[in-house]
Backbone as numpy.savetxt, mean C-alpha at the origin, in Angstrom:
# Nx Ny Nz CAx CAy CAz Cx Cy Cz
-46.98 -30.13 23.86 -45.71 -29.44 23.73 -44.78 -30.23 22.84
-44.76 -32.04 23.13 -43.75 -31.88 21.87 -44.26 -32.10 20.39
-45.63 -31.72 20.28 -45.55 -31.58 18.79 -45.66 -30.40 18.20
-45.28 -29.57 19.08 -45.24 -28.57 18.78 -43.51 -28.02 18.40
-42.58 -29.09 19.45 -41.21 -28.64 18.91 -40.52 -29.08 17.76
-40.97 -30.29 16.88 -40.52 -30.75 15.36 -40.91 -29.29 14.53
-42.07 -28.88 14.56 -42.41 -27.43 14.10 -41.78 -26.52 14.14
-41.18 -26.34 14.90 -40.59 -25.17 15.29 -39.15 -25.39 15.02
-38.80 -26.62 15.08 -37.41 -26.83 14.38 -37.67 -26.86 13.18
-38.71 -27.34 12.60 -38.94 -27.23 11.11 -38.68 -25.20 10.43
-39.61 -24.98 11.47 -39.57 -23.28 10.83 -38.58 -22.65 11.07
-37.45 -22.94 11.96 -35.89 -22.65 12.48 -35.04 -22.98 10.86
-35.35 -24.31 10.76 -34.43 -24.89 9.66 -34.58 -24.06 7.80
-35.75 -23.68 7.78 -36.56 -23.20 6.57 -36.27 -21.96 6.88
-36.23 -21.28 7.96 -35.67 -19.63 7.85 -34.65 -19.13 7.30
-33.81 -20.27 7.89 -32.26 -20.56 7.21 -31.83 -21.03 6.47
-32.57 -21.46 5.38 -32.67 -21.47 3.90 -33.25 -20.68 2.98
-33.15 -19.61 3.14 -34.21 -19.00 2.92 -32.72 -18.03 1.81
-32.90 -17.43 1.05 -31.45 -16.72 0.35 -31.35 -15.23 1.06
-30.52 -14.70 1.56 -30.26 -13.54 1.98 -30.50 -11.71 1.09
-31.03 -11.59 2.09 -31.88 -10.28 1.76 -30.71 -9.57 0.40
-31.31 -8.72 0.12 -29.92 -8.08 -1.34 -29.58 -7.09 -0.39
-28.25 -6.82 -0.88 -27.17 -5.57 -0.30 -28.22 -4.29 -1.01
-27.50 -3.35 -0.34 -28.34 -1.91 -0.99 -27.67 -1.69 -2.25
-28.64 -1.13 -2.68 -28.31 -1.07 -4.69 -27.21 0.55 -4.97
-26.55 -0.53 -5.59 -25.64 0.76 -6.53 -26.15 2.08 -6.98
-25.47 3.17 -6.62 -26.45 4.49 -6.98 -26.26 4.53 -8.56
-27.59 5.38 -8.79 -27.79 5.39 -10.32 -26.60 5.82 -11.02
-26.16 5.13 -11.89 -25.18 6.26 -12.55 -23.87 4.90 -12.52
-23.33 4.45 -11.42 -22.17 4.13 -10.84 -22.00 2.87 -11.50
-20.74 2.08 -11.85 -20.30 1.38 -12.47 -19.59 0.48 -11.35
-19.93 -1.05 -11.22 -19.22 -1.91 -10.37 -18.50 -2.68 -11.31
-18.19 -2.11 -12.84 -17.55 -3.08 -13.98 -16.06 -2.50 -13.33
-15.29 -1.75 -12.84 -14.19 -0.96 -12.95 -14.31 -0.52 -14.36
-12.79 -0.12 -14.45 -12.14 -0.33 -16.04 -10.89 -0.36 -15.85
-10.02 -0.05 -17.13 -8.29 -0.33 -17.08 -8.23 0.02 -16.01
-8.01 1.03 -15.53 -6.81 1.68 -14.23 -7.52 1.19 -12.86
-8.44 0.96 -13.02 -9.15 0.10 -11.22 -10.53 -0.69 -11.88
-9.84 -1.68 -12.19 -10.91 -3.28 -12.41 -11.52 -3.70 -11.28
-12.45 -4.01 -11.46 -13.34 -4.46 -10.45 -12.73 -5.37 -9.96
-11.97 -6.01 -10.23 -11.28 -7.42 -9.68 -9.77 -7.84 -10.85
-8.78 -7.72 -10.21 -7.62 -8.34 -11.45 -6.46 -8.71 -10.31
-5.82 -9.76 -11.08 -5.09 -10.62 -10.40 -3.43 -9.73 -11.49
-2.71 -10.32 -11.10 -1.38 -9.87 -11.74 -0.78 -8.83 -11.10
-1.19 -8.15 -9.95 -0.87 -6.71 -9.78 0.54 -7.29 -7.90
1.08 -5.82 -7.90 1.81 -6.13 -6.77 1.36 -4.86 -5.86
2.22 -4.96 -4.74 2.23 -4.21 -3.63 3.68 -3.85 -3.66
4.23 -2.92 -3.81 5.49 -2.17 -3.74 5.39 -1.27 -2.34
5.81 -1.39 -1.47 6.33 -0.67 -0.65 8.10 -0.41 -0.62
7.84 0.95 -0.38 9.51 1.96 -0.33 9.25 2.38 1.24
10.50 2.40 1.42 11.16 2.50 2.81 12.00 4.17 3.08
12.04 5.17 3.04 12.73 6.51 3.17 12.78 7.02 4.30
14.25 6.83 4.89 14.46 7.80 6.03 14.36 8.86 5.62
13.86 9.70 6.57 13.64 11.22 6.89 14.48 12.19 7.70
14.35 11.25 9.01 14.98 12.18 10.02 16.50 12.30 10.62
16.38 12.96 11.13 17.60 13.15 11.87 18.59 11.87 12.32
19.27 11.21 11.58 20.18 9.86 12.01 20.80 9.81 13.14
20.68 8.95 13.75 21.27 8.79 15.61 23.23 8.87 14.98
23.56 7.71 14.15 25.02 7.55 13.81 25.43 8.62 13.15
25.23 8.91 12.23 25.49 9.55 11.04 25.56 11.03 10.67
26.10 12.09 11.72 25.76 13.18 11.75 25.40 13.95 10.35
26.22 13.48 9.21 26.20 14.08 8.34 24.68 13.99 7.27
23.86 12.82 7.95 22.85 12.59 7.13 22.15 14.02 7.86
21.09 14.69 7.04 20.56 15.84 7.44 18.70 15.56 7.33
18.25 15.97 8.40 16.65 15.49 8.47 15.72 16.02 6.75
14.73 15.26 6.65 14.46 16.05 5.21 12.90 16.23 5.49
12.81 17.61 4.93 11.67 18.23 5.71 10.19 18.10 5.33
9.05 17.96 5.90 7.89 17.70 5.16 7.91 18.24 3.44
8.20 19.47 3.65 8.07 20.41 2.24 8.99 19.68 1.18
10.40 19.26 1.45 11.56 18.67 0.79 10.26 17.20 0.44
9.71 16.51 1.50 9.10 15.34 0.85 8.04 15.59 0.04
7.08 16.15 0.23 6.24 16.56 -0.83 6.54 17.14 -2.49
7.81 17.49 -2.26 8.25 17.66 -3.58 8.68 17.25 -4.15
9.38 15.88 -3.63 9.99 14.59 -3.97 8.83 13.84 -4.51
7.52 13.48 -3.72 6.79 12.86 -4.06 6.28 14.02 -5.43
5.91 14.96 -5.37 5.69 15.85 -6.83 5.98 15.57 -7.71
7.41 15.19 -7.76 8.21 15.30 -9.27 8.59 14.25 -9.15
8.96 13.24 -8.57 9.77 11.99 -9.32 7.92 10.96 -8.82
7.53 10.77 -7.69 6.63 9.51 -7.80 4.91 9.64 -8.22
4.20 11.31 -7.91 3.02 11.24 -8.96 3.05 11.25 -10.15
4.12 11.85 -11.48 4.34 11.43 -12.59 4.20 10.11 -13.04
4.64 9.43 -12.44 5.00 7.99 -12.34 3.73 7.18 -12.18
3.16 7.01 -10.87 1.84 6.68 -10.62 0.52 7.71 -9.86
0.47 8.32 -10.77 -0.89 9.78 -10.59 -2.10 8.63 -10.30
-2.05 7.40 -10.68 -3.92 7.14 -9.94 -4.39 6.84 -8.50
-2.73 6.86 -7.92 -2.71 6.91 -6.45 -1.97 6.26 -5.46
-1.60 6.54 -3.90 -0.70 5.88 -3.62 -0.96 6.51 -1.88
-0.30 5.45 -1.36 -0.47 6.12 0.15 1.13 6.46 0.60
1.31 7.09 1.80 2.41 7.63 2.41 1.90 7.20 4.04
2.82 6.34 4.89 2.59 6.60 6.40 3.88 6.78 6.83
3.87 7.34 7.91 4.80 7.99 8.56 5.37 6.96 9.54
6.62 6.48 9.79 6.72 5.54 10.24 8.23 5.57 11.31
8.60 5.02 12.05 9.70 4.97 12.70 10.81 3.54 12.69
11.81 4.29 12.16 12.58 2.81 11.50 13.92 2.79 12.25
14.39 1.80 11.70 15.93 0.92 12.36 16.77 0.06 11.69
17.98 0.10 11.39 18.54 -1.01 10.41 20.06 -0.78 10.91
20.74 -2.02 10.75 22.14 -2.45 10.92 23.04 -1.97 9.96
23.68 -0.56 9.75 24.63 -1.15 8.61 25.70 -1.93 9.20
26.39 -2.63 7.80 27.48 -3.47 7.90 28.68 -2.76 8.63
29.36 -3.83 9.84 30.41 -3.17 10.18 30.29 -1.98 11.23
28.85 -1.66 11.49 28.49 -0.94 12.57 27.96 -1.49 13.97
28.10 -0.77 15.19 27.55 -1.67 16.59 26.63 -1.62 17.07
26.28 -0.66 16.44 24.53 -0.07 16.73 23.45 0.23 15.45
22.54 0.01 15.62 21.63 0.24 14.41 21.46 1.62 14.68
21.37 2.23 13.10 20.86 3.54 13.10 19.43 3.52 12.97
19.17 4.86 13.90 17.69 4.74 13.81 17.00 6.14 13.44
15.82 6.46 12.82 15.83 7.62 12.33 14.00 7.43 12.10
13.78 8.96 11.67 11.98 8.75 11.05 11.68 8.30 10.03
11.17 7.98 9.46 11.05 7.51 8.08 9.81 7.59 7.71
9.34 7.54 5.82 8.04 7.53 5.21 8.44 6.06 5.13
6.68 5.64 4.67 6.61 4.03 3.89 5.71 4.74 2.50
6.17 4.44 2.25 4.99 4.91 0.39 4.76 3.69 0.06
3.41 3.34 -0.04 2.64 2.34 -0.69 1.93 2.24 -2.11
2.14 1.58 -3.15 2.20 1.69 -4.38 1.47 0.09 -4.57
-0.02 -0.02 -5.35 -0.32 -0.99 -5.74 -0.17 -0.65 -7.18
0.25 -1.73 -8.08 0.36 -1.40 -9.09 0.78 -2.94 -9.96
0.04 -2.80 -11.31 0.60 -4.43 -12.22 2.04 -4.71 -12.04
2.25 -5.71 -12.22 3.57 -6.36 -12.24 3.91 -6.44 -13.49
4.39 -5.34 -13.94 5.28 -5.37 -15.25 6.48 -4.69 -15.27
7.34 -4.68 -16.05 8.57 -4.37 -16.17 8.34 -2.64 -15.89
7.85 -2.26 -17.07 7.70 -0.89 -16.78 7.68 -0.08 -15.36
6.44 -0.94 -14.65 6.37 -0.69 -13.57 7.87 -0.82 -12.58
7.85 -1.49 -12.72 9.24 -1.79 -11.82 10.11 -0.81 -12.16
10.80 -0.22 -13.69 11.72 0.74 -13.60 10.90 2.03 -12.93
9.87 2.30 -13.06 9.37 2.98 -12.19 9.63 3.27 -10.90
9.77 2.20 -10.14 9.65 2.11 -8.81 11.56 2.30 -8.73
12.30 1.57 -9.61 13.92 1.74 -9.77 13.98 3.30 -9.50
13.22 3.71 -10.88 13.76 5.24 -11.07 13.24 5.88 -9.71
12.52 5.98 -8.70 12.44 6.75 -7.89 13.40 6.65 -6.62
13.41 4.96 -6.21 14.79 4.91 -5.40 16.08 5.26 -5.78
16.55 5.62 -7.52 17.42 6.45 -7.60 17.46 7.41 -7.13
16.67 8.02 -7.70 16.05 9.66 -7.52 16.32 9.94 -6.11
15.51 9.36 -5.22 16.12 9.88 -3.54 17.53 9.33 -3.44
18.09 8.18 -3.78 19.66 8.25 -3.36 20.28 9.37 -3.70
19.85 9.70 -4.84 20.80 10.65 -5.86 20.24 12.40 -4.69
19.36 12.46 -4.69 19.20 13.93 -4.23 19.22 14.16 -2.26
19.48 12.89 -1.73 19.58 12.76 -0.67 20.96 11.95 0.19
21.26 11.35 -0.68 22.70 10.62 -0.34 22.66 9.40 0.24
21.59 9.01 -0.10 21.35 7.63 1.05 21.89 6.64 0.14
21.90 5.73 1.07 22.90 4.28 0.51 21.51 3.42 -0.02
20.38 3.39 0.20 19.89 2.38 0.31 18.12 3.03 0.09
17.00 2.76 -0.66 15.66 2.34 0.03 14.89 1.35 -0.38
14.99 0.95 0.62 14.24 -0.87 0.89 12.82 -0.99 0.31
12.99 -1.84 -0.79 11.75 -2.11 -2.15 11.22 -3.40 -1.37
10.31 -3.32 -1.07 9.08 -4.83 -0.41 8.39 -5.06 -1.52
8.27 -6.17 -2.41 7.16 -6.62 -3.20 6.03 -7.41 -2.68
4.87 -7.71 -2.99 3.99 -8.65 -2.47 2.93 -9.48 -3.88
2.65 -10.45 -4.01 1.62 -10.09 -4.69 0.18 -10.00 -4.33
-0.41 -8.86 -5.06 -2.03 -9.23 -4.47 -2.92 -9.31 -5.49
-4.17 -9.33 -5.19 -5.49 -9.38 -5.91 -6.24 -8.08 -5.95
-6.48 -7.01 -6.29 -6.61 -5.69 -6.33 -8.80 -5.68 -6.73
-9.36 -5.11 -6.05 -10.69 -4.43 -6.58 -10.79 -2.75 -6.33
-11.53 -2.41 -7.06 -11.82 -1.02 -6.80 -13.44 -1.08 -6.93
């Protein structure tokens, strides 16, 4: 028996050197190069998240809820023009202090998620749409989050 267990640690140790089986192969046709608009791998890019109340404001009677249909058409015309190769929306429930108030208002809100390069352009982009809802909604404010990340497609 024990010359039988150096062996067997031997064939333990050699299994596990051994290089790992290949992943399943790319279907015919398909490209893991990316290209411009989704690189297989590129550094420089950000994470823009926007912040948009929606609903009905606890303080503020005069703010007025804005309706799925009202958001979809917002997102229509001012943010797929802008970035058509894609973008997420979650539905979210928010809260914030204004100044000089005793209670936070609290209301429904979208988050729109926007990966996209870090360039100027981009950015008035992301400007011009938080105009765009102040201007057609009356809000004081929507809260721009930057991040940076590393992006693959």
């Amino acid at each position: 028996m024990r010359a039988v267990l150096p062996l067997l640690l031997c064939a333990l140790l050699v299994g596990c050197a051994t290089a790992p089986a290949a992943g399943p192969a790319a279907p015919v046709g398909s490209s893991l190069e990316g290209d411009a608009a989704r690189p297989a791998l590129a550094s420089g890019w950000v994470r823009s998240e926007l912040y948009f109340g929606v609903g009905k404001a606890n303080i503020d009677p005069s703010v007025a809820p804005i309706g799925e249909a009202q958001w979809r058409e917002f997102l229509d015309r001012e943010v797929t023009p802008r970035f058509p190769d894609g973008l997420t929306v979650l539905d979210a429930y928010g809260q914030w202090l204004f100044r000089g108030r005793a209670e936070p208002e609290r209301l429904q809100s979208k988050v729109l998620v926007i990966l996209h390069e870090d360039t100027p352009a981009r950015s008035a982009d992301i400007e011009a749409i938080r105009l765009a809802w102040k201007q057609a909604h009356g809000h004081q404010s929507v809260l721009w989050s930057r991040q940076p990340v590393v992006v693959a497609f």
